[in-house]
N, C-alpha and C positions, 0 to 999 in steps of 0.2 A: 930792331926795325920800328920805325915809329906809324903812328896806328895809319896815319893815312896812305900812306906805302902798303903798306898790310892791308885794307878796305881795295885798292885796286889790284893789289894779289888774286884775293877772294874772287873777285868780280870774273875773273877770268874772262873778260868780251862781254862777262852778259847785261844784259839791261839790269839796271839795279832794282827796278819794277818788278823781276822774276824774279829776284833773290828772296826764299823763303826761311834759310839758314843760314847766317854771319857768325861765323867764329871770329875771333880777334882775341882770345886769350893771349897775356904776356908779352904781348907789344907794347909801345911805350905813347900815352898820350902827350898832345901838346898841350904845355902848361898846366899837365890835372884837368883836361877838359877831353867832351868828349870830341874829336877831329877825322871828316874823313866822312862819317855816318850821313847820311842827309836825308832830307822829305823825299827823295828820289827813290827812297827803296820804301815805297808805298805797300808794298806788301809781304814786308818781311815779320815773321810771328816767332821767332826766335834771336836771340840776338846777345852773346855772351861777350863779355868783356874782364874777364877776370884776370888780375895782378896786372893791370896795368897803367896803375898809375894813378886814378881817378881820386880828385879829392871835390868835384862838383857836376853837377848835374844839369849846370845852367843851359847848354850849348846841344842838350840830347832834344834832337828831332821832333816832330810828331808823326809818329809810329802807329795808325790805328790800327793797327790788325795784330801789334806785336801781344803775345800769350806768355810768352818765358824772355826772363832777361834774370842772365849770372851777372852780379857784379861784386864774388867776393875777391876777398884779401886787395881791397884798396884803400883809400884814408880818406873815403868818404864819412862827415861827420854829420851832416844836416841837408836841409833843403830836399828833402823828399817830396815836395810837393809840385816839382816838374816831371815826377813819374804819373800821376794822377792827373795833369793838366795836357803830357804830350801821348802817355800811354794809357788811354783809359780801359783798354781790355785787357787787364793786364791778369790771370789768374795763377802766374806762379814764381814768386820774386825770392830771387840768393841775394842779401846784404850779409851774410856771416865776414866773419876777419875784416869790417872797418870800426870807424870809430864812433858809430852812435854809443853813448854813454845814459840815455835814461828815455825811457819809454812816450813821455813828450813829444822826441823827432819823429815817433812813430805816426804819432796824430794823423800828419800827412797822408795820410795813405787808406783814410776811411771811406772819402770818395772811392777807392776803386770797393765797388761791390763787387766783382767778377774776383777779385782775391780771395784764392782756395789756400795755396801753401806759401808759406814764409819762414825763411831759413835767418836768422841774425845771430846765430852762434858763431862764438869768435868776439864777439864786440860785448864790452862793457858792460849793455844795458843786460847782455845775457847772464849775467851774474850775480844780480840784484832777487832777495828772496820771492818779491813780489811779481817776478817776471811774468811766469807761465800766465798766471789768473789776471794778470794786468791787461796782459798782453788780446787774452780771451774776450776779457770784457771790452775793451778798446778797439777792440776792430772782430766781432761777433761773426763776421762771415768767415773769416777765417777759418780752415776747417784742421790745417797740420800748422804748428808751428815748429822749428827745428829738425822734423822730420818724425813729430809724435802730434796726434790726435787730444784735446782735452782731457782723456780718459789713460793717457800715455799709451795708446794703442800705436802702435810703429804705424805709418805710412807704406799702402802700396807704392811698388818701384816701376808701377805706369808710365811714370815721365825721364824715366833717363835719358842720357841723350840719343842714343840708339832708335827711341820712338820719337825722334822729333821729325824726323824725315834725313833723307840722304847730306850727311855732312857733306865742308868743303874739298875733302880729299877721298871722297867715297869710299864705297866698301869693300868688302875681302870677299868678292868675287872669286878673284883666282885663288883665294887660298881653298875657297869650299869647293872649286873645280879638281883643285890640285890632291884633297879628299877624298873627292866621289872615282878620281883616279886607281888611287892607292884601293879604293874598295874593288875596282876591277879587277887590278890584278892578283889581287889576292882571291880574287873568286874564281880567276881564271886556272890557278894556281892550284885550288883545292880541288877544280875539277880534274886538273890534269893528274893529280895524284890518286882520286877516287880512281881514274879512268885505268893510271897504270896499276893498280893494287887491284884492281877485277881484272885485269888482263892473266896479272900475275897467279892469284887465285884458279882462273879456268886454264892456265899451263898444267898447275898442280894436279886438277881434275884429267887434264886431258894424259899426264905422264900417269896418274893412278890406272887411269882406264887402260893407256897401254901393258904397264905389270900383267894387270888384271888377266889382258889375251895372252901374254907369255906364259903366264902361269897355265890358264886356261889348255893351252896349246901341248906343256908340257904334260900336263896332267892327259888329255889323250893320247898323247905318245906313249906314255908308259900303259896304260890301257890297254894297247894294238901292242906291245911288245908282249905282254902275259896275253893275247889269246893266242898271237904267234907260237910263243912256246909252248901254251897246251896242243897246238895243233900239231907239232913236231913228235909231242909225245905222244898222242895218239896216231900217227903215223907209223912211229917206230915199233908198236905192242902191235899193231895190224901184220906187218910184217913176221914178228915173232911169233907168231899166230900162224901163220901160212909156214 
């Protein structure tokens, strides 16, 4: 699907003014360019385009409000400085898997001061001994590059895509319904077995208690038949006596 087909997918009816999250991963651009995006979606702060194509930067919007733009694994090689001149708020940029080749193309990209994290692994320039400390000193605002800290301290995982706000295909609503389901029944489940296992329990009680009077009952039967018989005998010697 080529990206502009795919941009009015997204859009689904809405105004492109409310569109605050644009996937477009793996679609196909026109001519390596970017197609479809426009100043129309004034408030969009998210905006990923990965493996699709992109080998320039000339034709990306201006974007003021955008904060996150993916755009790895494309064959972008230079001209990063239409990300600084269309996206000036830009604090958290994926170029990994293109083709910048030496820390120079980086330049571009010192205007943005709001640049916290920067991913260019995958490309060339990430291979060179001098990278990390070049890269630190060349643009000082930078706080993660790769996904580690100056100090190689990993990056919180604050920014996935999960916290960017509701993607274009929404969330697993029903699967966490579908969840809280399964926990009913299984609660309902447990109580019903609690409830037969006491029932069960106070039978036991209740067939002990009856033994209990049968016993009970026999035990004075035989009682009243030994005073019966001593009354017989003392009967009988009365007699024998007279």
């Amino acid at each position: 699907m080529d990206m502009k087909k795919r941009v009015h997918l997204e859009l689904k009816d809405r105004n492109p003014a409310e569109v605050c999250v644009l996937a477009l991963d793996t679609c196909r651009s026109g001519n390596g360019e970017v197609d479809g995006v426009t100043e129309e979606f004034s408030g969009l702060e998210v905006l990923r385009m990965v493996n699709v194509g992109l080998t320039s930067l000339s034709k990306l919007p201006s974007l003021p409000k955008l904060h996150k733009l993916e755009l790895s694994d494309n064959a972008i090689c230079g001209g990063l400085e239409a990300l600084a001149q269309k996206c000036p708020n830009l604090t958290h940029l994926d170029i990994s898997g293109n083709g910048i080749s030496d820390i120079a193309a980086l330049e571009a990209l010192k205007p943005l001061k709001k640049l916290k994290t920067l991913d260019a692994s995958g490309c060339e320039v990430s291979t060179r001994d001098d990278y990390r400390d070049g890269v630190f000193r060349l643009l000082p605002h930078v706080m993660y590059l790769d996904g580690y800290d100056r100090h190689d301290n990993k990056a919180p995982h604050s920014d996935n895509d999960q916290d960017d706000g509701a993607g274009p295909h929404g969330g697993d609503d029903d699967e966490d319904d579908e969840d809280e389901d399964d926990g009913d029944d299984v609660s309902e489940e447990e109580v019903g077995l609690s409830y037969l296992m006491k029932e069960g329990i106070q039978d036991d009680e209740d067939d002990g208690d009856y033994v209990e009077e049968e016993e009970e009952d026999d035990e004075d039967g035989d009682e009243e038949a030994v005073r019966g018989d001593k009354r017989k005998r003392d009967d009988d010697e009365d007699e024998d006596d007279q």
